[in-house]
C-alpha positions as CSV (number, residue, x, y, z in Angstrom):
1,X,-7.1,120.3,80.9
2,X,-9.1,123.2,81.0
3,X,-9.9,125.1,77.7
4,X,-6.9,128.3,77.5
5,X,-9.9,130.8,78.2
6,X,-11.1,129.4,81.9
7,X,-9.8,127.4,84.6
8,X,-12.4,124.6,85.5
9,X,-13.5,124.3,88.4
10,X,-16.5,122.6,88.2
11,X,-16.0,118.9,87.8
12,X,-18.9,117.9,90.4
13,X,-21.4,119.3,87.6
14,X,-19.5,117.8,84.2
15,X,-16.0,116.5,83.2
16,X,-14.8,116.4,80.1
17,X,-15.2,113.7,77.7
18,X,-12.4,110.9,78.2
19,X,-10.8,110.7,74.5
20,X,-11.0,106.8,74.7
21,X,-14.5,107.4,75.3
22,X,-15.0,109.7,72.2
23,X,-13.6,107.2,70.2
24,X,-15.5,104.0,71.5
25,X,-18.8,106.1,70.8
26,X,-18.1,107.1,67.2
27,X,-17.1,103.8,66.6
28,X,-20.5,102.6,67.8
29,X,-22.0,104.8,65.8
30,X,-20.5,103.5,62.7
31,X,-21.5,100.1,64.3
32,X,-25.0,100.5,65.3
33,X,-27.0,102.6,62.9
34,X,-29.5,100.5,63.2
35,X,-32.7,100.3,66.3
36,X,-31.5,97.4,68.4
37,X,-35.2,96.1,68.5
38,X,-35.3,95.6,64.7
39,X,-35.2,92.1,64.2
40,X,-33.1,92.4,60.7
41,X,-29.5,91.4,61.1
42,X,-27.8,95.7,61.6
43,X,-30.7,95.5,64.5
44,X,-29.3,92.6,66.4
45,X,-25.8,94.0,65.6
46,X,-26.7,97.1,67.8
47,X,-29.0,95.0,69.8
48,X,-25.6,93.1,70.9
49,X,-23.6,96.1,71.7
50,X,-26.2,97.4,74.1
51,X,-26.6,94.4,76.1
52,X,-22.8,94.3,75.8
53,X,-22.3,97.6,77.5
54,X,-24.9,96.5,79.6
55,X,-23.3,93.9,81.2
56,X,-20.1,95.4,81.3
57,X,-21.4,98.3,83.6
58,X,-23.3,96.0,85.6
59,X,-19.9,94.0,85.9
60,X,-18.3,97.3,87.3
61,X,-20.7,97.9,89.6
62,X,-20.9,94.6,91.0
63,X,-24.2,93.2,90.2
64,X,-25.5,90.2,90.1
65,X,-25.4,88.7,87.1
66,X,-26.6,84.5,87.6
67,X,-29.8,83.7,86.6
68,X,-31.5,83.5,90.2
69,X,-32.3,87.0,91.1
70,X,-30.6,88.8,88.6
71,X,-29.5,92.5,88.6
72,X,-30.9,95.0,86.4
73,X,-29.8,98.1,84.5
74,X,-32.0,100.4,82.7
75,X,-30.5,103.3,80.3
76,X,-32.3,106.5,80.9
77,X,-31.9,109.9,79.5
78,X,-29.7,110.5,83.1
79,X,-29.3,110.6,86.8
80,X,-32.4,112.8,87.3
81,X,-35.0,110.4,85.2
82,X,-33.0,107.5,86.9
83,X,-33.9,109.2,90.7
84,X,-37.4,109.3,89.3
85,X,-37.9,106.1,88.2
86,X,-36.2,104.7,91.2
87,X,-38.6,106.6,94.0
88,X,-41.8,106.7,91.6
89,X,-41.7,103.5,90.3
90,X,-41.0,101.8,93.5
91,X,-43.9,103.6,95.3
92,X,-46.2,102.9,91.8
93,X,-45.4,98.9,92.5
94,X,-45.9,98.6,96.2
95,X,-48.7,96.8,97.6
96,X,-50.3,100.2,99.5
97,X,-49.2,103.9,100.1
98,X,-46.4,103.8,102.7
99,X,-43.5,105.8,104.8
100,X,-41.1,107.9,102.8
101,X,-37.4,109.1,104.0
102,X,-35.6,111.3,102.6
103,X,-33.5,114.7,103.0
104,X,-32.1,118.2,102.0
105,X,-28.7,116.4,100.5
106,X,-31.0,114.9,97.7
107,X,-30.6,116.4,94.6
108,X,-34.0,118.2,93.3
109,X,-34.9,115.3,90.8
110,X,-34.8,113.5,93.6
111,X,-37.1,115.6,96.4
112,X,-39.2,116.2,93.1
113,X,-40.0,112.5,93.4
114,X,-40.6,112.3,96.8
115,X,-43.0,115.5,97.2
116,X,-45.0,113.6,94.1
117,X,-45.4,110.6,95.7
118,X,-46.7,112.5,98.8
119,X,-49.0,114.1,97.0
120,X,-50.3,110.4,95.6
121,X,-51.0,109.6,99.3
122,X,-47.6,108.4,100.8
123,X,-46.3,109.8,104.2
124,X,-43.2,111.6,104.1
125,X,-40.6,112.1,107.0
126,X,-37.8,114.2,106.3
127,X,-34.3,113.2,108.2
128,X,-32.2,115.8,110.3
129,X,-28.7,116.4,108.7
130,X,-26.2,115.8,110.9
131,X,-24.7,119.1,111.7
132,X,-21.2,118.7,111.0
133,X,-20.5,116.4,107.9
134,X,-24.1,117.0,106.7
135,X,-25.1,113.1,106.4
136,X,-29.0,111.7,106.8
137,X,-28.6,107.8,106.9
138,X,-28.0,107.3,110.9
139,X,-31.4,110.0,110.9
140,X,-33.1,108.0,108.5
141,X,-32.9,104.9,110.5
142,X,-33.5,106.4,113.6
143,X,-36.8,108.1,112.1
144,X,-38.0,104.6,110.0
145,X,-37.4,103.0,113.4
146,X,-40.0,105.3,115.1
147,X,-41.9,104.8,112.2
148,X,-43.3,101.6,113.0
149,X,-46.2,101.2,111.4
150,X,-48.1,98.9,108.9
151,X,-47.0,100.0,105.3
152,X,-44.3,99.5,102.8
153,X,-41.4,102.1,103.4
154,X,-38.5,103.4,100.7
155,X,-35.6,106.0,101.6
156,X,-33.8,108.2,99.1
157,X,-30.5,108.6,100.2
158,X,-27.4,110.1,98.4
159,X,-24.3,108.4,98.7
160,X,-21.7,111.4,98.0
161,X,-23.8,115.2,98.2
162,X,-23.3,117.5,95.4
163,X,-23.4,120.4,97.9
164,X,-21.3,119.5,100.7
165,X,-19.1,116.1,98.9
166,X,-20.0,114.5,102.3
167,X,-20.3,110.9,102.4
168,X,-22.9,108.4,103.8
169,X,-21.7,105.4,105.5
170,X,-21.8,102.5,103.4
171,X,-22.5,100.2,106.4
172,X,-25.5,102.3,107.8
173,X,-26.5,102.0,104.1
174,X,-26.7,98.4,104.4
175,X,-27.9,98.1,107.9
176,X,-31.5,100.2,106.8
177,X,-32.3,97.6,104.5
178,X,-33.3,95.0,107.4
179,X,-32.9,97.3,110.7
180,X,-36.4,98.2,110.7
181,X,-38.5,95.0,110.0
182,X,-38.7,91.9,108.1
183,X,-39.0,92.6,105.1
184,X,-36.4,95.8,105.2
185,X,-36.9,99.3,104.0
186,X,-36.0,99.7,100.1
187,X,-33.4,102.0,99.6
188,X,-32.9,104.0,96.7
189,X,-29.1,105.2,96.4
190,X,-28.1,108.5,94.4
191,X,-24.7,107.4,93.5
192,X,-24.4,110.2,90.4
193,X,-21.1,112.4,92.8
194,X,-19.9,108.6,93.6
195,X,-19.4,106.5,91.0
196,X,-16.6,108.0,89.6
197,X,-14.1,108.5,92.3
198,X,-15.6,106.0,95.3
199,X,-15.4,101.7,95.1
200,X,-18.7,100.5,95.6
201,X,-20.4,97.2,94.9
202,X,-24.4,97.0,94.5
203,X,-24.3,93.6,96.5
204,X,-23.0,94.7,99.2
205,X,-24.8,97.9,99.7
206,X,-27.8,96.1,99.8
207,X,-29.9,98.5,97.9
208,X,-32.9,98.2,95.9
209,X,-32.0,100.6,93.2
210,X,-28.9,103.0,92.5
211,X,-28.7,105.9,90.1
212,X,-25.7,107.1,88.4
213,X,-24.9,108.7,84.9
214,X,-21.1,108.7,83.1
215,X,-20.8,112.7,82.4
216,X,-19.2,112.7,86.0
217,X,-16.6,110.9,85.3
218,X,-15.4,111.1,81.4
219,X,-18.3,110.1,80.0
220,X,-21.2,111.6,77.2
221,X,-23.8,113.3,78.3
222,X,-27.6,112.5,77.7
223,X,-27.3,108.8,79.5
224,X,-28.1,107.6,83.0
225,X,-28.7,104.4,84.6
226,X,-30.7,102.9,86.8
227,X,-29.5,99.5,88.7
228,X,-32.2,97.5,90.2
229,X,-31.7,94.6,92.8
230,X,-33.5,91.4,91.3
231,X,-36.0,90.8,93.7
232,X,-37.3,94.7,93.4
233,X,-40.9,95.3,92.1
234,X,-40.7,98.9,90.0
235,X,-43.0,99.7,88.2
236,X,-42.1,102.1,84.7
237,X,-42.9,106.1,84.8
238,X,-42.4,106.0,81.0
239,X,-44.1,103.1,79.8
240,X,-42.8,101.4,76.5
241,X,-41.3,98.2,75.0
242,X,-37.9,99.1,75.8
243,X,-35.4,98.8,78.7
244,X,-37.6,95.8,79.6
245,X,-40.4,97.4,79.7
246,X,-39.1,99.9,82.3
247,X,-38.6,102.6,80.3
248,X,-40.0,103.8,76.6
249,X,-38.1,105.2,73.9
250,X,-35.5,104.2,71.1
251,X,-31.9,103.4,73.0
252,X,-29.0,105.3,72.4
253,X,-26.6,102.6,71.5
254,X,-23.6,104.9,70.6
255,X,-24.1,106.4,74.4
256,X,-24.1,103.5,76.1
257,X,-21.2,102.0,74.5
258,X,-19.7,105.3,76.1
259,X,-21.3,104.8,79.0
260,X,-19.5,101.7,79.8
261,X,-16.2,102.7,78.7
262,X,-16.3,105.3,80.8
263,X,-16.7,103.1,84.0
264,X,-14.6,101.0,82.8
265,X,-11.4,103.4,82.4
266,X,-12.7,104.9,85.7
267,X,-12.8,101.7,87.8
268,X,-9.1,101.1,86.0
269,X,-7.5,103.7,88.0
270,X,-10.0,105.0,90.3
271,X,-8.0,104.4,93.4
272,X,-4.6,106.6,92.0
273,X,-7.4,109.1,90.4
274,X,-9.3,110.0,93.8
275,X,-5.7,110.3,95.7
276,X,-4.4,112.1,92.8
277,X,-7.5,114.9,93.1
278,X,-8.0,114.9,96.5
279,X,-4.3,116.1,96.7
280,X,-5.1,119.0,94.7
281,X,-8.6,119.6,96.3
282,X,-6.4,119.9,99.7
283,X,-3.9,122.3,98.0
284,X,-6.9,124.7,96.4
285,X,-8.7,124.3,100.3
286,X,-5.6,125.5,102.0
287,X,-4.5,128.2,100.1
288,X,-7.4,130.1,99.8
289,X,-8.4,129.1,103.3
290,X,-5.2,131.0,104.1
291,X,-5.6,133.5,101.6
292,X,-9.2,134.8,103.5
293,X,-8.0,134.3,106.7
294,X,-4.8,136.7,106.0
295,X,-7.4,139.3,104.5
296,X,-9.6,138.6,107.8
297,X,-11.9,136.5,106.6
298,X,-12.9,133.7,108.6
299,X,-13.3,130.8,105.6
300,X,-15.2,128.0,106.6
301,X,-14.6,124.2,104.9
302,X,-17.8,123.0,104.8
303,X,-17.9,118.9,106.4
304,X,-14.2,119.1,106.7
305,X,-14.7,117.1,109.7
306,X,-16.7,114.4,108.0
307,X,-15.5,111.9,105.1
308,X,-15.8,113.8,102.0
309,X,-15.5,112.7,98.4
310,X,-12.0,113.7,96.9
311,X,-13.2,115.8,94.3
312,X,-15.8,118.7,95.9
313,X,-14.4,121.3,98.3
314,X,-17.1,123.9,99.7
315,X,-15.9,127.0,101.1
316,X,-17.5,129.7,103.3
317,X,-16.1,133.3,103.3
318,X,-18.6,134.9,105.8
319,X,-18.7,138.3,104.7
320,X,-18.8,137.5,100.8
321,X,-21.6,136.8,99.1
322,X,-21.4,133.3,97.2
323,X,-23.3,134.6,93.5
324,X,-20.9,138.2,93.4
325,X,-17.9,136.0,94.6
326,X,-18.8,133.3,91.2
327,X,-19.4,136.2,89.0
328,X,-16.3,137.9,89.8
329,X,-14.2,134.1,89.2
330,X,-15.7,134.1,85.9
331,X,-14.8,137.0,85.0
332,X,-11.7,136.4,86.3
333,X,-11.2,133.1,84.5
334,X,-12.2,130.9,86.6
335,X,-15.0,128.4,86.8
336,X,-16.5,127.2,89.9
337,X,-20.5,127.2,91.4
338,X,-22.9,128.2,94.2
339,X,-24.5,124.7,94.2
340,X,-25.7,122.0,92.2
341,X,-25.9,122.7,88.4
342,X,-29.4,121.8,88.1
343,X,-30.4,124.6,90.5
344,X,-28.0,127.2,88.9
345,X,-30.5,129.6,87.8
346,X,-31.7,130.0,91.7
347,X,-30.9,132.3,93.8
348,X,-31.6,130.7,96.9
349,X,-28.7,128.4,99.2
350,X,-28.2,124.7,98.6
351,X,-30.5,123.3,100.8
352,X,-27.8,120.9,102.3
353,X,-26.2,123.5,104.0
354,X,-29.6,125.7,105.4
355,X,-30.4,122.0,106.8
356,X,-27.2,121.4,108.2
357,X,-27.8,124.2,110.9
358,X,-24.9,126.4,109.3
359,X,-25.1,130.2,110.5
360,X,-26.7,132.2,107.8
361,X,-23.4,133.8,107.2
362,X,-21.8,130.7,106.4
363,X,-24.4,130.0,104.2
364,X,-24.3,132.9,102.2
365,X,-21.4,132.9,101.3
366,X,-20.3,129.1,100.2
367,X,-19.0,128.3,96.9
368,X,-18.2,125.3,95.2
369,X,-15.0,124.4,93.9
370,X,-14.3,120.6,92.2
371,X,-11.6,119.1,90.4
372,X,-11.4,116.1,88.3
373,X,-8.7,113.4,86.5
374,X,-8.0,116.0,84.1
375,X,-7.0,118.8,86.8
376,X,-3.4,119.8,86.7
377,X,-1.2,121.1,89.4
378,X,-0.4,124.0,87.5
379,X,-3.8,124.9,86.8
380,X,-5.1,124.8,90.7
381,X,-1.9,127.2,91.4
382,X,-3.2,129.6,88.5
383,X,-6.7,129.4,89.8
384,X,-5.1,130.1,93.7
385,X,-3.1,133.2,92.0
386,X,-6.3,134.4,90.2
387,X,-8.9,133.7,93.2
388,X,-6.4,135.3,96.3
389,X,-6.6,138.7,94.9
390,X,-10.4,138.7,94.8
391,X,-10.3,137.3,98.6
392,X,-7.9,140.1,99.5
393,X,-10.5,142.8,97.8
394,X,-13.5,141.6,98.7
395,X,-13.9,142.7,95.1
């Protein structure tokens, strides 16, 4: 539930810490005191519950886990260092410079990557959004299709948009991987917005890497990971011992003993969870669609005609604008966004949307609103009875 100060409505950027997670960490941390690559016996004690958490993810995500071609995860700090690796360290390990893909529903850690392996000599080809659910992956394979020329060639694609909560096709996800040549293009899925709420399984997406990280969905904070197909040559942005040589630094064996309880409870019940919130997304859309409409505003449900994720709702009230309308929630109580949380502190639109085709208006004036396991009924009508008025006012 929310706290008795706010109403939270910003699930798509944090949820709350499951309880049963809380408790699995501090036991951990009782457990593992120890650096799991000391060789004494506390070391292999933590050692044992990171590779146990370990597998257990991987087990929820449906890796492979035999000895031919196994699956791999690496713990990073989150879903941003895990884009990073993924893009980066696939480029660093491929034979020449290649073709890029990518597009405006990446999150920034994401573009980041891609604009710095352009600037180490690879080509990049952006993908058109489509123009009413806002997805890339039919683009993407229409523009590596074109794109036929010698070179390796890896596309960044985000399985659920932070901006929009649009959703790629899982099957055009799979087809990219050998609809272009031989050997495939590798795909690099942003799964952070899916993981949570969407059934997915790593084998039969076909991808070469997928980032995720467990604050979206009861988790801690400060943890990502990185799953890697078997046969996938990455090369480490932060070199060290660790994480297989992927990726330097002491693990955080309290965190990733979170980590995995937090898949697990969400795989548990993740099909009652995401009808459970989409039901209350739907109820928040409807009323304050009707809400501006009444006051002669014509809201705008951003991708409502595309599949959407059941947690994110973005709403347009042309007229508004988006930062004085998310002001005037929080002082009213209530917490919702303009965007992503990591590009809060901007002033500019989410990209998604300007590439999308939307009219500036629209734009302008979209918020985001999410809702998680922890939402209540009571709380989405409190937030409808404290956001209407503001609609009505055009504060």
């Amino acid at each position: 539930m929310s706290t008795s100060a706010s109403l939270y409505l910003d699930h798509a950027a944090a949820t709350p810490l499951h309880p049963e997670v809380a408790a699995a960490i501090a036991a951990a941390q009782a457990l593992a005191q120890a650096n799991p690559s000391s060789q004494h016996s506390l070391g292999r004690a933590a050692r044992s519950l990171l590779e146990d958490a370990r597998d257990r993810i991987m087990s929820a995500l449906g890796a492979r886990s035999g000895p031919a071609h196994r699956d791999r995860l690496v713990f990073t700090s989150g879903a941003s260092e895990a884009n990073h690796l993924a893009i980066l360290g696939m480029a660093a390990a491929a034979p020449a410079f290649g073709h890029l893909f990518w597009s405006r529903r990446d999150h920034a850690s994401s573009v980041s990557a891609v604009q710095a392996a352009g600037r180490r000599g690879w080509t990049l080809h952006e993908a058109t959004l489509d123009p009413v659910d806002g997805t890339a992956t039919a683009a993407v394979i229409a523009a590596a299709d074109t794109a036929r020329v010698s070179g390796p060639r890896i596309a960044s694609l985000t399985l659920v948009c932070g901006q929009t909560g649009s959703i790629e096709d899982s099957g055009f996800i799979a087809a990219l991987s050998t609809a272009v040549n031989p050997h495939g293009v590798l795909v690099h899925i942003d799964a952070t917005q899916a993981a949570g709420l969407l059934t997915m399984d790593f084998s039969t997406l076909r991808a070469a890497t997928l980032a995720l990280a467990p604050h979206k969905f009861g988790g801690p904070r400060g943890i990502g990971g990185l799953l890697i197909r078997g046969d996938v040559a990455i090369e480490p942005v932060q070199a060290g011992t660790q994480e297989q040589g992927l990726r330097g630094g002491t693990e955080a064996v309290p965190l990733a003993v979170g980590f995995a309880r937090a898949m697990e409870l969400a795989v548990a019940d993740r099909d009652e969870t995401a009808r459970q919130v989409a039901g209350l997304r739907d109820r928040l859309e409807s009323r304050l669609v009707a809400a501006a409409r009444h006051a002669d505003i014509p809201a705008v449900v951003i991708a409502a005609q595309g599949r959407r994720c059941p947690h994110i709702a973005t709403l347009a009230f042309p007229g508004l604008d988006r930062q004085a309308l998310a002001m005037a929630a929080d002082l009213a109580g209530v917490c919702l966004a303009t965007g992503t949380a990591c590009a809060s502190g901007s002033s500019e639109p989410a990209p998604a949307l300007v590439a999308m085709g939307l009219e500036p208006a629209v734009v302008k004036s979209a918020v985001r609103l999410s809702v998680g396991r922890t939402t209540t009924e009571a709380e989405i009508d409190k937030a409808i009875a404290t956001l209407v008025p503001l609609l009505a006012a055009r504060f």
